[in-house]
N, C-alpha and C positions, 0 to 999 in steps of 0.2 A: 176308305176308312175301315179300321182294323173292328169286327163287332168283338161283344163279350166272349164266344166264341173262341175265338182268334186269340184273345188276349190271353185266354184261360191255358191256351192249348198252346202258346210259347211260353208262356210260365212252366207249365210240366214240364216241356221241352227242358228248358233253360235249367231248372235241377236235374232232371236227368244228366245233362251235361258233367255237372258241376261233380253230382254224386261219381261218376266216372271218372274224371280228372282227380279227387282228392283221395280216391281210394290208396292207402298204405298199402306198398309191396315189400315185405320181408328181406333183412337182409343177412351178411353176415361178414365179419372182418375176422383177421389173426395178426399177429405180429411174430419175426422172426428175424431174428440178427445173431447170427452167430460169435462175432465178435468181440473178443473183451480188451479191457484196456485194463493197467496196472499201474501203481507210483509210491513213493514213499514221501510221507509228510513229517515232519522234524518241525519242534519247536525249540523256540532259544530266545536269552536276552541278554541285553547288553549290561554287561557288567563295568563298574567306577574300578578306576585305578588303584592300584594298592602304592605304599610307600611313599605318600607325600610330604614332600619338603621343599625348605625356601633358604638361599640364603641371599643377603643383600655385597655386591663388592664388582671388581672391573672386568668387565667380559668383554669378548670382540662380539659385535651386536651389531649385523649388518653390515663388517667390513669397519668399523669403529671400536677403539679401546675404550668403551664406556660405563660407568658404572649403571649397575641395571639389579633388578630381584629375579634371581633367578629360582622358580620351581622347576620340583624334577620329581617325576611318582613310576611306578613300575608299571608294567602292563597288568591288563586285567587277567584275573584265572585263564586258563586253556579252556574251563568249563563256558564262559564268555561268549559271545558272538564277538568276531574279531571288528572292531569301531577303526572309521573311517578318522576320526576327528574327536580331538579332546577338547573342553573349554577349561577355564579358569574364570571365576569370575568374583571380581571383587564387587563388594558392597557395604556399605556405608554402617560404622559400628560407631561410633561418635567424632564429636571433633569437630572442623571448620572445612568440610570443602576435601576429605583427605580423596587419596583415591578410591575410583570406583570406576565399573567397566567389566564388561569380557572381552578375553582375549585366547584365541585360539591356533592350536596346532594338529602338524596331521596327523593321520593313523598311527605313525611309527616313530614316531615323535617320542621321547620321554625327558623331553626340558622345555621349555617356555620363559623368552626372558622380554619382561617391563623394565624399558628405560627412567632409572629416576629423574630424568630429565621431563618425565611426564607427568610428574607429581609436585603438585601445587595445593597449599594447605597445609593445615594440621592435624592432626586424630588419626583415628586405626580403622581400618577395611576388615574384613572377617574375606578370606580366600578360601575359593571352593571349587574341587575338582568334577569335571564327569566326561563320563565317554558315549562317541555319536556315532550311531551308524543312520545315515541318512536320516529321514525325519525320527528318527527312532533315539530317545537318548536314557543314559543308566540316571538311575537318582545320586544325589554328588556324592563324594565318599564321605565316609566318615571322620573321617581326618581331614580339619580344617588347618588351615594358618592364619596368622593377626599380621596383617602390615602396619606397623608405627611410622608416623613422619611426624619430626619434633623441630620446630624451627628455630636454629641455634642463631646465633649473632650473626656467624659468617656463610649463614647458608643452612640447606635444609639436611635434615639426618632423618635417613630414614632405615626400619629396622624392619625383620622378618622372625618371625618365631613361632 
């Protein structure tokens, strides 16, 4: 059996210990890379097409003498990031059911033609351009067009302007 003694005198020990082990030793670091690197960063956006128009009458349309509405717009400024992909998209401006939808082309593309064979209803669509470069797209242009579709006796008329 360990006396008071004993116990007292591994106590001292046991911080002596401890005070040795936790003593800080000074240190000291540098850093040194001689190496540089260099790059150029460029911003840009995608700019809407200029020169949009429509007209409605018979196109070859996949290999078919169809009548269809043809849009047609210019590319966008050179200032531009050059777009992969244009849309058109129509949307619903009164009427019964007229058309509505997007419908897209590629890059290099400057016509896009809607079969009227696809138009079912009455009333007028508001047509609107814009350009894509990947998820990235321009706001539409400015220049909109009106699709008319008027349902006459012998069939449906539809108009662009």
């Amino acid at each position: 059996m360990i006396g008071r003694r004993g116990r007292v005198a591994a106590l001292v020990l046991g911080a002596a210990l401890t005070a040795t082990l936790v003593t800080a030793t000074p240190a000291s670091a540098s850093w040194s890379d001689p190496e540089h690197a260099g790059g150029t960063v460029a911003a840009g956006r995608v700019l809407p097409p200029g020169g949009f128009t429509c007209t409605v009458g018979n196109f070859l349309v996949g290999g078919l003498l169809q009548q269809a509405i043809r849009f047609s717009w210019t590319a966008p400024p050179a200032t531009s990031l050059k777009p992969n992909r244009f849309s058109v998209t129509l949307s619903y401006a009164g009427g019964l059911n007229p058309p509505t939808g997007t419908y897209s082309a590629s890059g290099t593309a400057t016509e896009l033609f809607v079969p009227t064979n696809t138009v079912i209803g009455i009333g007028s669509s508001t047509a609107r351009i814009s350009s894509h470069l990947g998820t990235w797209s321009s706001s539409p242009a400015a220049q909109t067009r009106t699709v008319s579709v008027t349902n006459v006796l012998l069939g449906v008329l539809v108009d662009c302007s």
